[in-house]
C-alpha positions, -999 to +999 in steps of 0.1 A: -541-321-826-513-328-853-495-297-848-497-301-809-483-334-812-455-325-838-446-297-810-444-323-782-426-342-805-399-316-814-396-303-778-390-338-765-359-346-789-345-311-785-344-321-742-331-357-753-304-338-776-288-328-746-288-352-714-268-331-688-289-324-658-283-283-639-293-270-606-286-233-598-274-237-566-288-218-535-255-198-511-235-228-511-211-209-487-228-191-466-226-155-477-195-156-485-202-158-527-226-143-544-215-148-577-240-180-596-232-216-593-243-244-612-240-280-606-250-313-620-246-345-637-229-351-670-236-382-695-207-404-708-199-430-732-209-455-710-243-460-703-257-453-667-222-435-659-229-400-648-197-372-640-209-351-611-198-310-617-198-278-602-196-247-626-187-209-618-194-187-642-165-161-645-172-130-619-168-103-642-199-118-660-177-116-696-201-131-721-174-145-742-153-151-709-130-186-722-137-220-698-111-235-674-116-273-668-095-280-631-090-314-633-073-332-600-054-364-601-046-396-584-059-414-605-089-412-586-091-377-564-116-353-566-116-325-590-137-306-560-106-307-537-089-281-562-125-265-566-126-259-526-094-261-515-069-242-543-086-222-571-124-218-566-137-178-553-140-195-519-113-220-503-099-230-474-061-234-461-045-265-454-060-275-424-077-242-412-111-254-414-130-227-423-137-211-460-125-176-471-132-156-495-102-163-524-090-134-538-065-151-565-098-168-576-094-187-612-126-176-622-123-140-620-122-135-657-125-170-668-156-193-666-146-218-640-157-256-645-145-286-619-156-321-631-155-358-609-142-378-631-136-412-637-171-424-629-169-436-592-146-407-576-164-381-552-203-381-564-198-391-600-218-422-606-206-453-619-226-482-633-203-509-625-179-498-596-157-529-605-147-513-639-114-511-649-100-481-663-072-472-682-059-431-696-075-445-726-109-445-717-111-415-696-102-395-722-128-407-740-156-408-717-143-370-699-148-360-736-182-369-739-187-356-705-175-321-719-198-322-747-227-327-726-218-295-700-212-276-734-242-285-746-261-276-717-249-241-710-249-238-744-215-227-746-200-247-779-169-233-797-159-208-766-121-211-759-116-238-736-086-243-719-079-272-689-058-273-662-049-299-635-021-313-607-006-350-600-018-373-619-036-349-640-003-349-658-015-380-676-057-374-677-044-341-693-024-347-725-045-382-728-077-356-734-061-329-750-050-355-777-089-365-778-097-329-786-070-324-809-078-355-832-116-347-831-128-344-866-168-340-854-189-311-857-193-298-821-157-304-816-142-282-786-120-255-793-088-265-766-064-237-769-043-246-739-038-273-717-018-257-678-002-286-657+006-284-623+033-311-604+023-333-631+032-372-634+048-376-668+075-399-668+086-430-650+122-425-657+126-390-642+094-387-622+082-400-588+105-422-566+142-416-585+134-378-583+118-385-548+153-394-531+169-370-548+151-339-535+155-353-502+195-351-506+192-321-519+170-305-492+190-322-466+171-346-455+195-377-469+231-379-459+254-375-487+264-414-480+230-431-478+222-412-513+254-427-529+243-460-512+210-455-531+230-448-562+249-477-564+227-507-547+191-498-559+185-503-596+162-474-613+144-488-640+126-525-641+147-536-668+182-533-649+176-563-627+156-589-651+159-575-686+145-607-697+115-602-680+107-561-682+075-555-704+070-523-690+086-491-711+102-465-695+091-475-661+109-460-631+104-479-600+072-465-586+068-494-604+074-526-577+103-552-584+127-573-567+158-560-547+188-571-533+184-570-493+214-543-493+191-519-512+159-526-488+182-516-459+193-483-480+155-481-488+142-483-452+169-456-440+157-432-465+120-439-455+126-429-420+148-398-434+120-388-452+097-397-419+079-366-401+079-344-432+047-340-454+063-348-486+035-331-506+048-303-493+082-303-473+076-271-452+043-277-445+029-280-409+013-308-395-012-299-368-007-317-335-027-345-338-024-350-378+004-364-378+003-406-396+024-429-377+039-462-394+015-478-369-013-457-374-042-474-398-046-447-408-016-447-427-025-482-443-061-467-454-067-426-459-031-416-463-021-422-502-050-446-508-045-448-542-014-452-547-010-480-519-037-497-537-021-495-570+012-509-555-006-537-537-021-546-570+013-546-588+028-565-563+001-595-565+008-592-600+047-594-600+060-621-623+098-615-612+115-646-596+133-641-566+174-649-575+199-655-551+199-622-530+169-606-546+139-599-522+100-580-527+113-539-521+102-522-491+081-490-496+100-459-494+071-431-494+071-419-459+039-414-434+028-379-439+000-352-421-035-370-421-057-363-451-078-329-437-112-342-435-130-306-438-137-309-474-156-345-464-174-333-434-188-300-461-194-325-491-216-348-466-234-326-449-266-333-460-278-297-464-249-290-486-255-323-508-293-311-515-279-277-527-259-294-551-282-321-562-258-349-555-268-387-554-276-389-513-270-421-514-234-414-522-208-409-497-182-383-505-144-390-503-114-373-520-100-401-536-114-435-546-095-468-549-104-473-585-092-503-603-068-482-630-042-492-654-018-462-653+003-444-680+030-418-694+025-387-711+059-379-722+052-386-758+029-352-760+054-331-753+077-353-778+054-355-805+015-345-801+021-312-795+046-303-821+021-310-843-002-285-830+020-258-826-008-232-819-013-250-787-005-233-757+012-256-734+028-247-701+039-269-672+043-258-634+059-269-607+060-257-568+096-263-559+088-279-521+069-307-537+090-343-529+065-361-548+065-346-580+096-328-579+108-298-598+143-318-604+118-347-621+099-320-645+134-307-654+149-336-662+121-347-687+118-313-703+153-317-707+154-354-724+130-333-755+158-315-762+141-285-771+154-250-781+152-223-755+137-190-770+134-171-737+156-184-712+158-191-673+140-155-656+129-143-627+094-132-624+079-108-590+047-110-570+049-078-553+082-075-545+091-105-545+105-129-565+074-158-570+094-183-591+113-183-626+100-195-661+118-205-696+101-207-731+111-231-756+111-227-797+090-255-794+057-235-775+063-256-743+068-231-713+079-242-678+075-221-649+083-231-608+060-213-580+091-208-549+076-221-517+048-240-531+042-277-529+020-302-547-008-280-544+001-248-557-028-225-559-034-236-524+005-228-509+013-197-528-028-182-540-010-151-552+020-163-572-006-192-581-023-164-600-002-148-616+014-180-630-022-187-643-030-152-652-004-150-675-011-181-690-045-176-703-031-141-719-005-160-732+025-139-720+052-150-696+047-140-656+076-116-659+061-096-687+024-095-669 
């Protein structure tokens, strides 16, 4: 009777010792996979907060096959949107609604892990959906969520890498600097963090970079962008210094504006108007096209970034002087979200394959209360200190939102050395972007003809760019 109890006993702490939860999941694409998939909840720091994950083991069934992490952005999207949509074995197009097989799948020789993260977005579970977040504690709870999935598939001390888009940017270098500064005993072993169209800095990134592209792909005069130049100020502190408490803040940021620059402003918006800025050549279907007067545009299209500017706005402290007025919002109306992924992920069929909460209805991105940040100061200072780090940026050069010009212009503020300098590299024939190396270890590398969404515009040049990454080489010597 002892021993059975003391085996009870021991069996029951072993299953406490690691709280993840796993479902092998059952052709979740109709035929079109047979490789396995796994998905399943992951425990936080935070008790009753449980990250939702899909995991696909790498298809050439390598036993010491390394781990991506895809991580998606917002703050708030989806992780499963890149999953499904960009570098999973099955996606579909922009719009085509209907999966394919991929065959620039990321987890061809790479075990493939998507997580919903923070608690709240897609079917993650949050315990208090009021919660604020901050970079801060994402990192740390995504951690711990990490921990748990390594656990589980028992998997601790593989080579772990983690890539991402958008706003990822910021989640990315904000965990990687978890990892990094991880002194316990089941530590993970990051040896590479892969950014795509990545938020990084206010002062090159988002709207200043924004306009820009637009001039520069003619879609602002030459005279309205002078007009921008010279009216609109660029960073918070050039109309109220005495008032700025945000660093380095460019003005995605709401302030005040003198009604010259609104009208300069409201020209460029309608410039910009009829053009899907994630992706400037992009096509939007007849039908899917937002309106200004569309509610649409006011609730699915950008939710979370309108919601971050409404809150910023309620909390604007600046006094209105003389000719200063609130500034008008210059991101233009876009396609409509595609709703394919939302009609799979709710199909109820599909959400008892998973295991998902039922009671849980999916959307890409969730309006989460979030304080936002920079990242800039890894590339100035983290990562120098861990120069075995691989760390590579990425940019698809149609991308208006997070522009090529913005990723440039930061890389160039770290005035790094250039060890391997501005080359071509080929997909096929074909020249699929260029790439530079710096002293430094940071490598940046631009996808031609791909937007915000990279692996989803350009799948092959989306692989090799990736490819050559986890091998550590440069896509012209791959």
């Amino acid at each position: 009777m002892e021993k059975s109890f003391i085996i009870i006993l021991l069996f029951t702490l072993l299953s406490l010792s690691n709280s993840a939860t796993r479902v092998k999941v059952d052709d979740l694409f109709n035929g079109l996979y047979s490789g396995d998939v796994y998905s399943g909840y992951l425990k936080t720091t935070i008790s009753g907060d449980e990250l939702f994950y899909i995991y696909m083991p790498a298809q050439n069934q390598d036993p010491n096959a390394p781990i991506m992490l895809w991580l998606n952005g917002g703050p708030g999207c989806s992780s499963l949107f890149g999953l499904l949509g960009e570098v999973g074995p099955v996606t579909a197009d922009n719009f085509a609604n209907e999966f394919k097989f991929n065959d620039y799948s990321w987890n061809k020789e790479v075990n493939l892990l998507a997580i919903e993260q923070p608690a709240g977005v897609g079917f993650s579970r949050a315990s208090d959906p009021e919660y604020k977040w901050n970079d801060e504690k994402m990192g740390v709870n995504l951690l711990a969520g990490i921990k748990d999935f390594l656990a589980e598939f028992n998997l601790q001390g593989r080579e772990f890498y983690v890539s991402g888009e958008s706003y990822a940017g910021i989640y990315i270098p904000t965990l990687a600097t978890h990892i990094l500064n991880d002194d316990s005993a089941d530590k993970v072993n990051l040896k590479g963090v892969l950014i795509g169209n990545g938020l990084t800095d206010f002062d090159t990134d988002v709207e200043r970079s924004m306009v820009e592209f637009g001039f520069w792909h003619g879609m602002i005069s030459f005279e309205t962008y002078n007009l921008f130049k010279k009216h609109c100020p660029h960073k918070p502190d050039e109309l109220h210094p005495e008032e700025n408490t945000n660093e380095s803040n460019d003005n995605f940021y709401p302030r005040n504006v003198t009604r010259r620059c609104n009208e300069i402003r409201t020209e460029i918006r309608k410039n910009l108007n009829g053009s899907d800025i994630y992706g400037i050549y992009r096509v939007c279907p007849k039908g899917k096209r937002i309106s200004e007067n569309d509610p649409l545009y006011n609730n699915a299209q950008h939710t979370y970034k309108k919601t971050i500017l409404n809150r910023l706005k309620q909390n604007n402290k600046n006094i209105l002087k003389d000719d200063m007025v609130p500034e008008n919002d210059i991101w233009p109306p876009g396609c409509n979200e595609d709703v394919f992924f939302d009609i799979f992920l709710n199909d109820p069929t599909i959400k008892s394959k998973l295991q998902a909460d039922s009671s849980i209805y999916w959307t890409q991105c969730a309006a989460l209360d979030y304080e936002m940040g920079q990242s800039y100061n890894f590339y100035s200072e983290t990562m120098l200190k861990f120069p075995d780090l691989r760390v590579w940026v990425f940019s698809g050069t149609e991308d208006g939102v997070l522009s090529t010009l913005g990723t440039m212009r930061w890389i160039n503020k770290l005035n790094f050395t250039v060890e391997k300098e501005w080359a071509q590299y080929y997909v096929g024939d074909q020249v699929g972007g260029f790439a530079q190396k710096y002293k430094e270890g940071l490598v940046i590398v631009t996808v031609k003809g791909a937007g915000h969404m990279v692996p989803q515009d350009q799948r092959a040049s989306a692989y090799k760019m990736y490819s050559s990454f986890i091998k550590g080489v440069l896509p012209s010597e791959n």
